[in-house]
DSSP file (Angstrom, degrees, kcal/mol; ACC not computed):
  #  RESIDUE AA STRUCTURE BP1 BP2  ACC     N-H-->O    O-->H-N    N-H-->O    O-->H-N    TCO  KAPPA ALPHA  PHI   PSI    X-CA   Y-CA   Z-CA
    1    1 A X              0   0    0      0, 0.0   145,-2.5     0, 0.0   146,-0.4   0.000 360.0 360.0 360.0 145.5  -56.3  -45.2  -57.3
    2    2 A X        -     0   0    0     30,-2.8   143,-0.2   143,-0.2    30,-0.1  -0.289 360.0-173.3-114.3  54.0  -55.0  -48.7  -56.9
    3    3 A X        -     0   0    0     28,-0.1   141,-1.2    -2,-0.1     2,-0.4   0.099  21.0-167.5 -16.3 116.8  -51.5  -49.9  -56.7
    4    4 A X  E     -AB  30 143A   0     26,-3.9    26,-1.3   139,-0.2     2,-0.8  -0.830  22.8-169.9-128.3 118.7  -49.6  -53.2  -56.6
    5    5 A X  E     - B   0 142A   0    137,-4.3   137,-1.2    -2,-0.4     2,-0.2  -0.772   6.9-179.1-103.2 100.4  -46.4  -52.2  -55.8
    6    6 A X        -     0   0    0     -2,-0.8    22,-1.3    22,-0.4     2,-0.4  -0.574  22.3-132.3 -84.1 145.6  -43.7  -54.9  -56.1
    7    7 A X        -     0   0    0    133,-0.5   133,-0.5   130,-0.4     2,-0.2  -0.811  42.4-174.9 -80.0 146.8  -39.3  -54.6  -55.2
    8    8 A X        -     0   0    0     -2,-0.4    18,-0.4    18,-0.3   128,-0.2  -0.920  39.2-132.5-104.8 160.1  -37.9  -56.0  -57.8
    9    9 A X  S    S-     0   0    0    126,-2.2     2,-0.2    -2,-0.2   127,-0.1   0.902  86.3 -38.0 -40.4 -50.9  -34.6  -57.0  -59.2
   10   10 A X        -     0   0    0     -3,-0.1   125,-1.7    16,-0.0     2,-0.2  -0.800  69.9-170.7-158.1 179.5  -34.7  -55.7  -62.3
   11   11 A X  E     -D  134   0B   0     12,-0.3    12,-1.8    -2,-0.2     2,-0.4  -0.879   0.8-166.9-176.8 157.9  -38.0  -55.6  -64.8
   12   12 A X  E     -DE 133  22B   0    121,-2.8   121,-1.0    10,-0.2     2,-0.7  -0.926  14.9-139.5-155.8 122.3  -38.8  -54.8  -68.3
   13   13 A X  E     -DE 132  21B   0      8,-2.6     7,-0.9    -2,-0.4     8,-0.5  -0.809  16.7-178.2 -93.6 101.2  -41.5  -54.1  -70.7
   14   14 A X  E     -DE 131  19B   0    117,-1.0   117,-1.7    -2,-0.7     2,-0.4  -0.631   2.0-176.5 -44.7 116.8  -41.8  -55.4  -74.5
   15   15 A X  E >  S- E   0  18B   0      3,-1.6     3,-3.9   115,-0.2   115,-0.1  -0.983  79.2  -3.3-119.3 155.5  -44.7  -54.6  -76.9
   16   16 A X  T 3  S-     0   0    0    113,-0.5     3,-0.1    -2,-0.4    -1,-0.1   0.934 128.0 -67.9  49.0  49.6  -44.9  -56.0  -80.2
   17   17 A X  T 3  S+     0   0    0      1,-0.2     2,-0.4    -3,-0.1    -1,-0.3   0.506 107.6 107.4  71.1  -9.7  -41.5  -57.7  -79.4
   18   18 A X  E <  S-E   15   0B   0     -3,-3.9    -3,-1.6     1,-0.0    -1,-0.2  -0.922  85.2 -92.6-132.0 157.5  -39.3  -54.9  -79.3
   19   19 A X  E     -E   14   0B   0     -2,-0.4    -5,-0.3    -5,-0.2     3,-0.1  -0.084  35.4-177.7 -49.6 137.1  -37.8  -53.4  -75.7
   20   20 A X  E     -     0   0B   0     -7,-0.9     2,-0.2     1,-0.2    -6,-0.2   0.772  67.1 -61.5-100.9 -56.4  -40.4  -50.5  -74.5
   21   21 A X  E     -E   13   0B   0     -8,-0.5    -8,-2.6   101,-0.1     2,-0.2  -0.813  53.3-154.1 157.4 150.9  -37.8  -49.8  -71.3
   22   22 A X  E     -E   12   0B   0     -2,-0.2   -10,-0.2   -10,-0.2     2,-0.2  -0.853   5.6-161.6-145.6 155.8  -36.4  -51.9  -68.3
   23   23 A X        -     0   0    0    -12,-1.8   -12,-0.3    -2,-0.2    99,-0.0  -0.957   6.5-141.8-156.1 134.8  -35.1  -51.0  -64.9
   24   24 A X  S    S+     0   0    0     -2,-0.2   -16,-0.2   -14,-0.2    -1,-0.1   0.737  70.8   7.7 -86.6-103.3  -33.1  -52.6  -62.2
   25   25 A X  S    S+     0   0    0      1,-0.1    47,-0.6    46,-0.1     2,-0.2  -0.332 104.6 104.5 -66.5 166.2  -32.8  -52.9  -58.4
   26   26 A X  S    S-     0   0    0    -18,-0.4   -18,-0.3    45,-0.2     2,-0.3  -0.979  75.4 -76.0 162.6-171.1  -36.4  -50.9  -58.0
   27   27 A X        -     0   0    0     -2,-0.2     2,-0.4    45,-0.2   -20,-0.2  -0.787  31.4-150.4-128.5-174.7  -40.1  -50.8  -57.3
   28   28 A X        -     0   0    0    -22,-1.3   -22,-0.4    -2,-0.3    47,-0.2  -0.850  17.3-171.8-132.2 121.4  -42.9  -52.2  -60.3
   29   29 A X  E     - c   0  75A   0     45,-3.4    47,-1.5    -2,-0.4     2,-0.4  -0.739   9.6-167.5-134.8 121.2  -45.4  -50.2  -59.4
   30   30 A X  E     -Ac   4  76A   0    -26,-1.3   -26,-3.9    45,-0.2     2,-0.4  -0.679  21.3-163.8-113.2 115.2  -49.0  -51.6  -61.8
   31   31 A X  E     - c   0  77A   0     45,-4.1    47,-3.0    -2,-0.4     2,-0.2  -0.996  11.5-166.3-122.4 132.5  -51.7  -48.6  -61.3
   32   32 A X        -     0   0    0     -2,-0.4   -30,-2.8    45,-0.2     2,-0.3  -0.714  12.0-147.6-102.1 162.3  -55.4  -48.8  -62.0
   33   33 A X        -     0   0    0    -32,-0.2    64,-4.0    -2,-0.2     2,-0.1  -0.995  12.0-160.4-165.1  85.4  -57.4  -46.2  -62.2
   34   34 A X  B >   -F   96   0C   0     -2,-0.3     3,-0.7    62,-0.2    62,-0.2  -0.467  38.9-118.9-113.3-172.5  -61.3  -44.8  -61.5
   35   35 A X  T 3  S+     0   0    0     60,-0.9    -1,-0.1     1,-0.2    61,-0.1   0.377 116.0  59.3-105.8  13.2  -63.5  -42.2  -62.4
   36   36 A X  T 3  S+     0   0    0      2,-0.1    -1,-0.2    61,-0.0    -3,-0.0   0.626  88.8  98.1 -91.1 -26.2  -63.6  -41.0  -58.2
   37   37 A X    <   +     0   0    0     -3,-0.7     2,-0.3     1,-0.1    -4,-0.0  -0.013  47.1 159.7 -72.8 165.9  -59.1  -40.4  -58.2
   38   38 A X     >  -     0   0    0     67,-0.0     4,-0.9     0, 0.0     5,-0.1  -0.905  58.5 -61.0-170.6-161.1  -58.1  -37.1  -58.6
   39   39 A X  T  4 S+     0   0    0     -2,-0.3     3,-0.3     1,-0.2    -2,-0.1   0.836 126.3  59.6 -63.4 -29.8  -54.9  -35.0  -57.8
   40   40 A X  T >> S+     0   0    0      1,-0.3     4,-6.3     2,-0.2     3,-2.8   0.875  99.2  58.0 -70.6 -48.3  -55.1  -35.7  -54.0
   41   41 A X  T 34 S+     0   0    0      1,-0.2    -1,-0.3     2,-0.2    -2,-0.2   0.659 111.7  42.1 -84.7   9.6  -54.9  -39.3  -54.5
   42   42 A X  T 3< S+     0   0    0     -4,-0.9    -1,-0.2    -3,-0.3    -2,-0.2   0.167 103.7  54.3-108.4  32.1  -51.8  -38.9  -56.1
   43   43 A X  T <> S+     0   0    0     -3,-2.8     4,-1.5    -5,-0.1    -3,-0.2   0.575 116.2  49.5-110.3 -43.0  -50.2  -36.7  -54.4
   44   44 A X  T  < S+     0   0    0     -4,-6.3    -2,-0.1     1,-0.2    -3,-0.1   0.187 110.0  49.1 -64.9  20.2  -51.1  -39.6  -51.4
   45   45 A X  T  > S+     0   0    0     -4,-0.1     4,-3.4    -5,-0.1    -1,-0.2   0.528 109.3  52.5-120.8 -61.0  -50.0  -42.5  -53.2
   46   46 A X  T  4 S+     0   0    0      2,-0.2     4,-0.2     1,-0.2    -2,-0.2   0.482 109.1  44.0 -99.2  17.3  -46.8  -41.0  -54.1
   47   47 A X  T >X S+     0   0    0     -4,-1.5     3,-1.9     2,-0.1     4,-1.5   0.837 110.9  57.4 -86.3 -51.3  -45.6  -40.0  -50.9
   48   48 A X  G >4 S+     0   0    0      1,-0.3     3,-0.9     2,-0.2    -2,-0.2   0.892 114.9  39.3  -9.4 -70.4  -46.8  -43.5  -49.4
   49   49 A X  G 3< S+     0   0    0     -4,-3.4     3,-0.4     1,-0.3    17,-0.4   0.686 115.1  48.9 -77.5 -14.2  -44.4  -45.4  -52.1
   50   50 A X  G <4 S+     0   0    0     -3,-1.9    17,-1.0    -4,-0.2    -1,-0.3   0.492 116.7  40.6-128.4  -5.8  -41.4  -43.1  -52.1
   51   51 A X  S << S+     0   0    0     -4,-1.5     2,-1.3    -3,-0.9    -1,-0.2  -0.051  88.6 128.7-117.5  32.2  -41.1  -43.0  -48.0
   52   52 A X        -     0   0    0     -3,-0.4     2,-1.1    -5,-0.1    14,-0.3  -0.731  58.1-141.5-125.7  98.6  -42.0  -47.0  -47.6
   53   53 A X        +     0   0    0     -2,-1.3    12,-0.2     1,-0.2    -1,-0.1  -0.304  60.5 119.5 -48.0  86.9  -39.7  -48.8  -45.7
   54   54 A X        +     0   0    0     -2,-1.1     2,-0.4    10,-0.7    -1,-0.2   0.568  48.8  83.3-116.9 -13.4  -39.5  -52.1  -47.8
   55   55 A X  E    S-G   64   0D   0      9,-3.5     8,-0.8     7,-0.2     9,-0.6  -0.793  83.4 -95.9-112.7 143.5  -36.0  -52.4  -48.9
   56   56 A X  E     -G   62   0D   0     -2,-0.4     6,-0.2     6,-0.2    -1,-0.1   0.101  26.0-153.4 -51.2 129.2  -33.0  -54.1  -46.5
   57   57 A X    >   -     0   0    0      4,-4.0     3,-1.0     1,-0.0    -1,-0.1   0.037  49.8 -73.7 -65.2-169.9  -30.6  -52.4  -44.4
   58   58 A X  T 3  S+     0   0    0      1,-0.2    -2,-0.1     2,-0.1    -1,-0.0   0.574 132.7  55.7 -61.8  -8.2  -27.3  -53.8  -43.5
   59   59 A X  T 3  S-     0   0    0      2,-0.2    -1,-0.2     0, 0.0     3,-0.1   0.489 119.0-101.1-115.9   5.1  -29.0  -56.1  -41.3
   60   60 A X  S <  S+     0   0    0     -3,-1.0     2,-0.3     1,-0.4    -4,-0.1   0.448  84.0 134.3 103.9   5.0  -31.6  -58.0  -43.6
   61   61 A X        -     0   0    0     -6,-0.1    -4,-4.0     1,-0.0     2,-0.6  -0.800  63.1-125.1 -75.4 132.1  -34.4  -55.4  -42.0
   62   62 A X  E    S+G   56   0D   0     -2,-0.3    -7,-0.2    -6,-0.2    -6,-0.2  -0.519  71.7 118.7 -53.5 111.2  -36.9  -53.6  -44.1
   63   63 A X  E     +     0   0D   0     -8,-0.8     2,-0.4    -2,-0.6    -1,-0.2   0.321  44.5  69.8-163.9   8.5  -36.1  -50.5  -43.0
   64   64 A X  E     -G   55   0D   0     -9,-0.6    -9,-3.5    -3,-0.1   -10,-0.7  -0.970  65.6-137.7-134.5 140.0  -34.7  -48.0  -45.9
   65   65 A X    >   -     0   0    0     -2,-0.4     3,-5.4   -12,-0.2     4,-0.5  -0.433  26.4 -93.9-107.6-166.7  -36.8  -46.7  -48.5
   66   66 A X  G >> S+     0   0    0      1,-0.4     3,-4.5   -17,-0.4     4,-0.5   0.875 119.3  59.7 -49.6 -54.1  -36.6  -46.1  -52.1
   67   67 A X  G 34 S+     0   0    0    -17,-1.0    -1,-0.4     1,-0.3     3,-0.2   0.431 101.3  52.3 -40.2  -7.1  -35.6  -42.9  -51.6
   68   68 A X  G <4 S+     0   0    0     -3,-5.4    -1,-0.3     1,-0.1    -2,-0.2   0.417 110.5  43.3-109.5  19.7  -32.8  -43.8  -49.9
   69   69 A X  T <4 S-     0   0    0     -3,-4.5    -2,-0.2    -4,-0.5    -3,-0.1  -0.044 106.8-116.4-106.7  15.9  -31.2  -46.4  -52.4
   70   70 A X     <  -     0   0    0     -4,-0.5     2,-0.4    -5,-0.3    50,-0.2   0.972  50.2-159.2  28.5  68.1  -31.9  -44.2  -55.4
   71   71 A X        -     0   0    0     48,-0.1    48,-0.9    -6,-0.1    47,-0.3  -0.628  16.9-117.9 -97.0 168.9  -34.3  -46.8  -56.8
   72   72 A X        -     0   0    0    -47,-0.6     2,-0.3    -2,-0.4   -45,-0.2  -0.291  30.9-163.9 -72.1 162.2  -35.5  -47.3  -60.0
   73   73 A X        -     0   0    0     47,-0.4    49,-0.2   -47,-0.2     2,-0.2  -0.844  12.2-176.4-134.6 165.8  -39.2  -47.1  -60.7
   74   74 A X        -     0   0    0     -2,-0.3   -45,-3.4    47,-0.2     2,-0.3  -0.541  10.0-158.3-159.1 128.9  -41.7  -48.1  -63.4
   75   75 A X  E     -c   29   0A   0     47,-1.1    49,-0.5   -47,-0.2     2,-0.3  -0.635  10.3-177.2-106.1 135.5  -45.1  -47.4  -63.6
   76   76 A X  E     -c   30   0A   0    -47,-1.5   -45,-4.1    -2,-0.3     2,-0.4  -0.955  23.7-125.6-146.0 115.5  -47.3  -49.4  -65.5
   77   77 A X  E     +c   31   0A   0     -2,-0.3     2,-0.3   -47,-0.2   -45,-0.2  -0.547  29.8 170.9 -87.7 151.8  -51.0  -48.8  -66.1
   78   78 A X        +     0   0    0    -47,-3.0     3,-0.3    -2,-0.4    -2,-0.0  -0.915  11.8 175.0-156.6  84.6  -53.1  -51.6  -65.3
   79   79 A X  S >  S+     0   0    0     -2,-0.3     3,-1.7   -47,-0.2     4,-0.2   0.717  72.9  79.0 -85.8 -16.4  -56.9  -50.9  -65.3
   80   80 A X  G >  S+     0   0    0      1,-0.2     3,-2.9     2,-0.2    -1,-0.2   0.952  71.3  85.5 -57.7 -35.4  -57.9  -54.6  -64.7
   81   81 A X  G 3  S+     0   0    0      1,-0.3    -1,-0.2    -3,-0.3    -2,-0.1   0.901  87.2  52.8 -28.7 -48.9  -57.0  -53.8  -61.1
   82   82 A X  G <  S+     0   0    0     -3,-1.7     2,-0.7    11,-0.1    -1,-0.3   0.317  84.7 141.1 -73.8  12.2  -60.8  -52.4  -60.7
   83   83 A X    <   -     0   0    0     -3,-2.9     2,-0.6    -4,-0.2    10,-0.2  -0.563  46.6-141.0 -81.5 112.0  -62.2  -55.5  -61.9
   84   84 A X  B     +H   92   0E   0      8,-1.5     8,-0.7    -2,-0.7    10,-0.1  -0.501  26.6 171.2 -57.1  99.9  -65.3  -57.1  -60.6
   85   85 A X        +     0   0    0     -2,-0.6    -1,-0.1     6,-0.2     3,-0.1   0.489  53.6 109.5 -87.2  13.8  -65.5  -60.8  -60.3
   86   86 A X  S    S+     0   0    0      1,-0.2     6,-0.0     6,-0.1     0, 0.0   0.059  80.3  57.0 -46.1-147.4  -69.3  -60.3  -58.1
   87   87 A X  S    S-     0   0    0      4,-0.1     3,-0.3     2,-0.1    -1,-0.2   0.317 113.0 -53.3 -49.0 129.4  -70.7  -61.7  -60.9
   88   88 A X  S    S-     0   0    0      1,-0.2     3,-0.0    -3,-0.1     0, 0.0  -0.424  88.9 -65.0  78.2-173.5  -70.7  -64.9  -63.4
   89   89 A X  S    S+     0   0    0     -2,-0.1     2,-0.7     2,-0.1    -1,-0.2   0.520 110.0  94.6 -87.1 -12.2  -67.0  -65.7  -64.7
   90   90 A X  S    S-     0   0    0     -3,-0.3    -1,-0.1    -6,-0.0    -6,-0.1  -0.865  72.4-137.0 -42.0  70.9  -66.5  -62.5  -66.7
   91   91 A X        -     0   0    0     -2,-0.7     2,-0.3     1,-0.1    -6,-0.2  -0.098  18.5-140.2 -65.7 143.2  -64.7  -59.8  -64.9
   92   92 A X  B     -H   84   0E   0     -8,-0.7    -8,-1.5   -10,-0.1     3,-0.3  -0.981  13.3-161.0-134.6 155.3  -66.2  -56.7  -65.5
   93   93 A X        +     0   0    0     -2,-0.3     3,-0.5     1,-0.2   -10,-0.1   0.296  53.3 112.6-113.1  14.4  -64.2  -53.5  -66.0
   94   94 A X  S    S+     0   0    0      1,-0.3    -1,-0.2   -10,-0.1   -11,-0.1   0.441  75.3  61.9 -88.9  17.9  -66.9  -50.4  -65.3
   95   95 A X  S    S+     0   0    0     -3,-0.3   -60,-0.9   -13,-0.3    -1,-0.3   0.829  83.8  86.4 -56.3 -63.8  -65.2  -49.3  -62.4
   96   96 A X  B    S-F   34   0C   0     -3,-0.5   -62,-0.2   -14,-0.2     2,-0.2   0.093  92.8 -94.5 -43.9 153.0  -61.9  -48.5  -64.1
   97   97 A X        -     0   0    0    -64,-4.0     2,-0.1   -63,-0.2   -64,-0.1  -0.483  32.9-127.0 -72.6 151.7  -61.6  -44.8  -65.5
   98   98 A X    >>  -     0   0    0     -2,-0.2     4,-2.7    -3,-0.1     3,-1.4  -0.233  39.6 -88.6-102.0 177.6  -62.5  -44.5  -69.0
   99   99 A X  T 34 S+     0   0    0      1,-0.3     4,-0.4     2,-0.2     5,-0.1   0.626 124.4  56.7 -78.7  -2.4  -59.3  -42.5  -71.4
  100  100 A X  T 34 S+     0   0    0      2,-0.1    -1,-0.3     3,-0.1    -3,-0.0   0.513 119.5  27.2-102.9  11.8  -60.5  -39.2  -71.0
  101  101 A X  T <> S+     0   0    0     -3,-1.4     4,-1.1   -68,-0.1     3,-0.2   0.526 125.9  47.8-134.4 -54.4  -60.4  -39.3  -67.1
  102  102 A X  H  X S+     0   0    0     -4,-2.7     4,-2.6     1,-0.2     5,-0.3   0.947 107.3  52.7 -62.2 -46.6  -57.2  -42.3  -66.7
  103  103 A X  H  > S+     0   0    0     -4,-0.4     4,-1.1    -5,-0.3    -1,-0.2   0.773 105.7  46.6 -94.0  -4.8  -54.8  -41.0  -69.0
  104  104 A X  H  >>S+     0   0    0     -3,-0.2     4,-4.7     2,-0.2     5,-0.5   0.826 124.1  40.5 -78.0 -44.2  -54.3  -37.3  -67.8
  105  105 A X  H >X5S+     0   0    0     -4,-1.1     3,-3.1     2,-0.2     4,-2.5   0.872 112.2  52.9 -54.7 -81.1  -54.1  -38.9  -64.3
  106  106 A X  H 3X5S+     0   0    0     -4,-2.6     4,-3.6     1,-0.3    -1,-0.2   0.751 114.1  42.8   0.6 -78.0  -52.1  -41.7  -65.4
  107  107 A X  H 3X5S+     0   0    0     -4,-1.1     4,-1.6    -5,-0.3    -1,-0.3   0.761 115.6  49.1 -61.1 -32.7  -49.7  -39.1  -67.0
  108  108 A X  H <<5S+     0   0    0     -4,-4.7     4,-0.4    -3,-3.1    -2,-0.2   0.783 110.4  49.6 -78.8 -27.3  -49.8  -36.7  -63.8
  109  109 A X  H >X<S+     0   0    0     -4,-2.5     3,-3.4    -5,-0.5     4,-2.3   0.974 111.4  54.3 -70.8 -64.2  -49.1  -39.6  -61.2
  110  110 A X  H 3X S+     0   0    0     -4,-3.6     4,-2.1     1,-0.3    -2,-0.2   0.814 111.5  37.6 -33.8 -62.6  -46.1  -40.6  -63.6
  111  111 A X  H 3< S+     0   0    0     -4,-1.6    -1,-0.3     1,-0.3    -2,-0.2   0.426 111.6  58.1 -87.6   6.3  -44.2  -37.1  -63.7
  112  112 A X  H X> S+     0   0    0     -3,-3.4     3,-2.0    -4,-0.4     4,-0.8   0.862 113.8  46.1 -86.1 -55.9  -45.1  -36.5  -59.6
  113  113 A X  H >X S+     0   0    0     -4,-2.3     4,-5.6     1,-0.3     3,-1.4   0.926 116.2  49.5 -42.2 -66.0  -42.8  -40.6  -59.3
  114  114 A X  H 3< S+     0   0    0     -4,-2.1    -1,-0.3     1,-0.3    -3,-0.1   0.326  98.2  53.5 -75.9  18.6  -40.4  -39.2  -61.4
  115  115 A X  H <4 S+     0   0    0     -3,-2.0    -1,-0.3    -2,-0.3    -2,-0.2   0.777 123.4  38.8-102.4 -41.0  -39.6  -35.8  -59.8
  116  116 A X  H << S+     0   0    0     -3,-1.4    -2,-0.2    -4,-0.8    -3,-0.2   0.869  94.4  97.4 -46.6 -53.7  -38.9  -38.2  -56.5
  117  117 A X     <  +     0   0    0     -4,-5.6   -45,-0.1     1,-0.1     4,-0.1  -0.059  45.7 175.1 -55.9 129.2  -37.3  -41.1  -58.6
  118  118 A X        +     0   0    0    -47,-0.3     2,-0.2     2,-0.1   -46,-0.1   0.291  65.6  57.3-111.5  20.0  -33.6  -40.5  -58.2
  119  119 A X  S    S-     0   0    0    -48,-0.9   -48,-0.1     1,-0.4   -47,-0.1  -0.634 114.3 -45.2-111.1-166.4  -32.8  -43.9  -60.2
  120  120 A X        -     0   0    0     -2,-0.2   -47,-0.4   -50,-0.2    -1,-0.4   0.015  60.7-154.3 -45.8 169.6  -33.9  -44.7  -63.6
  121  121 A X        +     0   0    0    -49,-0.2     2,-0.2   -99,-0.1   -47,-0.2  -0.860  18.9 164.2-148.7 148.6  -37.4  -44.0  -64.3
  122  122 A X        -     0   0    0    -49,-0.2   -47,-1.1    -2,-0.2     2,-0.2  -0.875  22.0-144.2-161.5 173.2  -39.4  -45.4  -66.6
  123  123 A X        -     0   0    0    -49,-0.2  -110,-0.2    -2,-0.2   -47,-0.2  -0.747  13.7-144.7-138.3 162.7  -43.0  -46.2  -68.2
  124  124 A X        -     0   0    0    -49,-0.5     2,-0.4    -2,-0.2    -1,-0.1  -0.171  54.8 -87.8 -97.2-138.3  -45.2  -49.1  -70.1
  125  125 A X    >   -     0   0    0      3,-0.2     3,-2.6    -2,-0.2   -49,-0.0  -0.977  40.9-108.1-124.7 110.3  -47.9  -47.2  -73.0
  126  126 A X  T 3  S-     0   0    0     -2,-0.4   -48,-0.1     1,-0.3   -50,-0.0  -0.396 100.8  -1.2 -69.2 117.8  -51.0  -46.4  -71.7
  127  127 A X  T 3  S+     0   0    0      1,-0.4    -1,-0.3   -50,-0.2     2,-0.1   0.182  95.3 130.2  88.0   8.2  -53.5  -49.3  -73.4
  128  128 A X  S <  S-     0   0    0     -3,-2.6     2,-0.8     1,-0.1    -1,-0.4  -0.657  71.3-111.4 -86.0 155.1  -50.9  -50.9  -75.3
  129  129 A X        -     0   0    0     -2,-0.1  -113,-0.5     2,-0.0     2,-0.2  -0.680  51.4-176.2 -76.4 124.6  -50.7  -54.8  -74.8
  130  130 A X        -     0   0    0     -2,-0.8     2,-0.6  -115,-0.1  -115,-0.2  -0.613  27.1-144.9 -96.5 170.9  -47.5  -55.0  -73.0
  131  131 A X  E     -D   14   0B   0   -117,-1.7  -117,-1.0    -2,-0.2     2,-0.6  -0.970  19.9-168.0-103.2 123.7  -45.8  -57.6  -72.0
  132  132 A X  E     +D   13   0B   0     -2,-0.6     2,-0.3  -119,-0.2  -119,-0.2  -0.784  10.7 179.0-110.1 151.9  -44.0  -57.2  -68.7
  133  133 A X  E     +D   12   0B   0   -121,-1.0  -121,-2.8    -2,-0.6     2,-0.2  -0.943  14.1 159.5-134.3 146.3  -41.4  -59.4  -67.1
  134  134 A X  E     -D   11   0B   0     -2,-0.3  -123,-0.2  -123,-0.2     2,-0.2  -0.933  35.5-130.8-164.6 176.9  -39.8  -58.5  -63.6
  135  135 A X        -     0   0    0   -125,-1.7  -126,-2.2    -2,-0.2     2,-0.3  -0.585  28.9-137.5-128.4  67.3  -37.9  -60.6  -60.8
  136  136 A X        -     0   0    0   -128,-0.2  -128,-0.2    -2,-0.2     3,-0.1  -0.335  10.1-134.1 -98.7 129.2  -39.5  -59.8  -57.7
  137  137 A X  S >  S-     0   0    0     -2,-0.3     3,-1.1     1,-0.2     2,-0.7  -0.098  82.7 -13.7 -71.5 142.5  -37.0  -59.3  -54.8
  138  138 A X  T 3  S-     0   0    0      1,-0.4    -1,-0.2     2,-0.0     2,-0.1  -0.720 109.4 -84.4  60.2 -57.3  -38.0  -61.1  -51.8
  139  139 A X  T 3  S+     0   0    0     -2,-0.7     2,-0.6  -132,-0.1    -1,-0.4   0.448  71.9 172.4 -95.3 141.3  -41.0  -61.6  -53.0
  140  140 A X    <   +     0   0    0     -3,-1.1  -133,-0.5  -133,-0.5     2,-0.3  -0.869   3.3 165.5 -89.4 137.3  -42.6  -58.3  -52.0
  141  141 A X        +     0   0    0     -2,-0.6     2,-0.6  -135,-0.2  -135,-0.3  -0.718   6.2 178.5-145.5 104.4  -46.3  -57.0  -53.1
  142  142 A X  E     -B    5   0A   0   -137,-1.2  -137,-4.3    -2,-0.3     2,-0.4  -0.955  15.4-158.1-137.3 149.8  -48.1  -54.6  -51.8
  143  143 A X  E     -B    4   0A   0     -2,-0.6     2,-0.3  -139,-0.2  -139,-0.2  -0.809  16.0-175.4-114.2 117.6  -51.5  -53.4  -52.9
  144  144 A X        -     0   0    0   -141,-1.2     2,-0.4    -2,-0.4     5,-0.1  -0.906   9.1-167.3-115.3 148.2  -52.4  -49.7  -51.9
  145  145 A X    >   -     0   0    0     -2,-0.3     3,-8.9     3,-0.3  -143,-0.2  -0.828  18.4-145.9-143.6  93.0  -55.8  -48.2  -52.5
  146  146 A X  T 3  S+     0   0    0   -145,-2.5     3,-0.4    -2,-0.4  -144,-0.1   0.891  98.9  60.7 -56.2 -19.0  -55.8  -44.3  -52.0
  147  147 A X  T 3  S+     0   0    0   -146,-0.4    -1,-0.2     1,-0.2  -145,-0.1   0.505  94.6  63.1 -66.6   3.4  -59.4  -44.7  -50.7
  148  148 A X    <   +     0   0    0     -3,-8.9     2,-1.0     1,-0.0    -3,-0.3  -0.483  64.1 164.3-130.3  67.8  -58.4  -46.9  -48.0
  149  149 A X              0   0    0     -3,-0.4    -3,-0.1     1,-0.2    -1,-0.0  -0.166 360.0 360.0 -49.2  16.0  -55.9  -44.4  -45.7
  150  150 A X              0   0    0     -2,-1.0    -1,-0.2     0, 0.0    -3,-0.0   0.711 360.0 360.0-102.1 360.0  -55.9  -46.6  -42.8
């Protein structure tokens, strides 16, 4: 599984124009998805994000994590994360999990975040085109890859 996990202010997802669900002070967190992931790499994923000192103490150090601001969360699936630009200009997507392998995961990673989230939590639609908008707080970004544990 792949993460890019952004702080943001505040962020919100739209499809077909009308409000899906938004969340403020928080993480973004945009997950792809491959046909190797299983339960382990979510169980390592979501302790990673939910003990990861990124957001300021009283003294402008990263040094408290979500769990200890009660932040908001939203998970957003994102299979373009696996995408291969090795060849040509075409990205090509046959890494990524196909829907009978992504969306049970997809759906198990969510409800492990939200048994942690103690602020809002909230979701895009797995495959819908979303449009997401977010404000991201420093900026922070960070890209986790439960196959890469170092």
């Amino acid at each position: 599984m792949r993460i890019v996990l952004q702080r943001v202010s505040h962020a919100r997802i739209t499809i077909d124009g009308k409000l899906k669900s938004e969340i403020g002070k928080g993480l973004l967190l945009l997950l792809g998805i491959e046909d190797a992931d299983n339960e382990d790499d979510i169980g390592w994923l979501v302790k990673k994000i939910m003990q990861m000192r990124i957001f300021e103490d009283e003294n402008g150090v990263m040094n408290i994590s979500a769990l200890d601001i009660n932040a908001d969360i939203m998970v957003v699936s994102q299979f373009t994360l696996y995408a291969s630009c090795k060849k040509g200009n075409r990205p090509s997507y046959i890494k990524a999990a196909g829907h009978d392998i992504a969306v049970p995961l997809y759906e198990n990673f969510c409800a492990e975040i939200q048994k942690q989230c103690l602020g809002q939590f909230a979701t895009g639609e797995f495959g819908a085109d979303m449009k997401v908008e977010l404000l991201n707080d420093g900026p922070v970004t960070i890209c986790l890859d439960s196959k890469i544990k170092e």
